[in-house]
N, C-alpha and C positions, 0 to 999 in steps of 0.2 A: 463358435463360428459367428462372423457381424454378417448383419445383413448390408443390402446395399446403401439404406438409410441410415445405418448407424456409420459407415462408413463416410459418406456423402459429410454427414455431422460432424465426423472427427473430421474432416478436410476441412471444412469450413472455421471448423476450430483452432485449426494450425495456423490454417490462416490470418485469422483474427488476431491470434497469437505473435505474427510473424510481424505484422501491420501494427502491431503497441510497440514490438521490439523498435523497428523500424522509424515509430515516433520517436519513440526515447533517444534514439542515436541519432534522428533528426535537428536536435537542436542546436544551432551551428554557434558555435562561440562569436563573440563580437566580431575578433579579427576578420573573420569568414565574410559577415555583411561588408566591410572595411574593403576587405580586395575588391567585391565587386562594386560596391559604388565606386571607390577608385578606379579601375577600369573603367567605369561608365562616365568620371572625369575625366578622364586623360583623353577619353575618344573626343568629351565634347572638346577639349583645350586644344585637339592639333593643329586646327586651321589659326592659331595664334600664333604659332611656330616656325620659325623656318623650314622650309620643305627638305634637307637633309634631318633635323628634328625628327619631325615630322613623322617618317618615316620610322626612324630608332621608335618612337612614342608605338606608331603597331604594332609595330616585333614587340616590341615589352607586352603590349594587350595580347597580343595572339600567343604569348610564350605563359603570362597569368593565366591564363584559358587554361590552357594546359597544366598550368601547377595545379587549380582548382582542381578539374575533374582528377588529377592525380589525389591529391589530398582526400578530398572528398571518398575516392575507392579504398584507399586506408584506412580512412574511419568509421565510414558508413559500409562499405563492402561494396559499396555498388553508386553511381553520381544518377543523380535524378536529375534529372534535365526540365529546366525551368516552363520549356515550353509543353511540358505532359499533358492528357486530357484532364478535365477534372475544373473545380472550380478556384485551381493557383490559376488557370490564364483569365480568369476575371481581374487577376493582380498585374500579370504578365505584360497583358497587352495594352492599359492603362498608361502602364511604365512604360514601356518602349515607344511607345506614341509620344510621351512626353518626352525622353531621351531626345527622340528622335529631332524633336520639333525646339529642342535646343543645339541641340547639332547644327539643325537648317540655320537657325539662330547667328550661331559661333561665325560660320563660314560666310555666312553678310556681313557680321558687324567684322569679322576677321579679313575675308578675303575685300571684300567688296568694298566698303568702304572703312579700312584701315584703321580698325579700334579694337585692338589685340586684347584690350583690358578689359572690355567688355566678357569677350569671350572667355577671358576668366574666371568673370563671377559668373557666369554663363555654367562653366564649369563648376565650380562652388555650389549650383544650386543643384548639378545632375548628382554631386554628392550626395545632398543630405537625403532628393529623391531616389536612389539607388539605396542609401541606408537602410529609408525608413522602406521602399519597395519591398528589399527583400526581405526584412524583418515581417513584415506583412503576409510576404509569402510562406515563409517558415508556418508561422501561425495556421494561416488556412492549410498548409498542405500536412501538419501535424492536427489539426482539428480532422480533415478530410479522414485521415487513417484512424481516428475516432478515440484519440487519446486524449 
């Protein structure tokens, strides 16, 4: 018979256990960072678009959304959501601030004062930041689970 401590221990140790598996299956192939910083260009590029574009362009993001978390429960068994406790939204909210503040970006030089090419490279840059973002986040949120 285990006592309550030795039980307590093997839980904790499943756990721990559960949390390296969970690293290991963690590590997203290149493609993976690819879609979402793609996504996070295409959001900044739509104000360079024509507004039927435009449109097509978020059905394509809202429909990636969805292949993502698909994929991800395939491989991983389960989609971790970028915005979890812990110390990935030290990465999270960095990026999305920055995202963001190229969006605001796109839709001046785009809508406002009519310089679509801007909001291209505008776009080009939410890439490499989405890249390297989520590569960043991988890392902390595989260090977090202590592998």
């Amino acid at each position: 018979m285990t006592t309550i401590e030795e039980q307590a221990r093997l839980a904790l140790m499943a756990k721990g256990a559960a949390e390296q598996d969970l690293a290991r299956l963690a590590a997203c192939p290149p493609w993976r960072h690819a879609v979402f910083a793609g996504m996070m260009a295409a959001l900044v590029a739509t104000p360079a678009v024509p507004l039927p574009l435009r449109f097509g362009l978020l059905v394509l993001i809202l429909a990636s959304i969805a292949l993502v978390v698909q994929s991800d429960r395939r491989r991983l068994g389960v989609f971790v959501n970028g915005y979890r406790r812990g110390k990935t939204r030290l990465v999270t909210f960095p990026m999305l601030a920055l995202i963001l503040l190229l969006y605001a970006a796109s839709c001046y030089f785009a809508l406002d004062r009519g310089q679509p090419m801007v909001s291209l490279a505008l776009a080009a840059a939410s890439f490499v930041i989405g890249y390297i973002g989520s590569t960043i986040w991988q890392r902390v949120f595989v260090r977090e689970l202590g592998a």
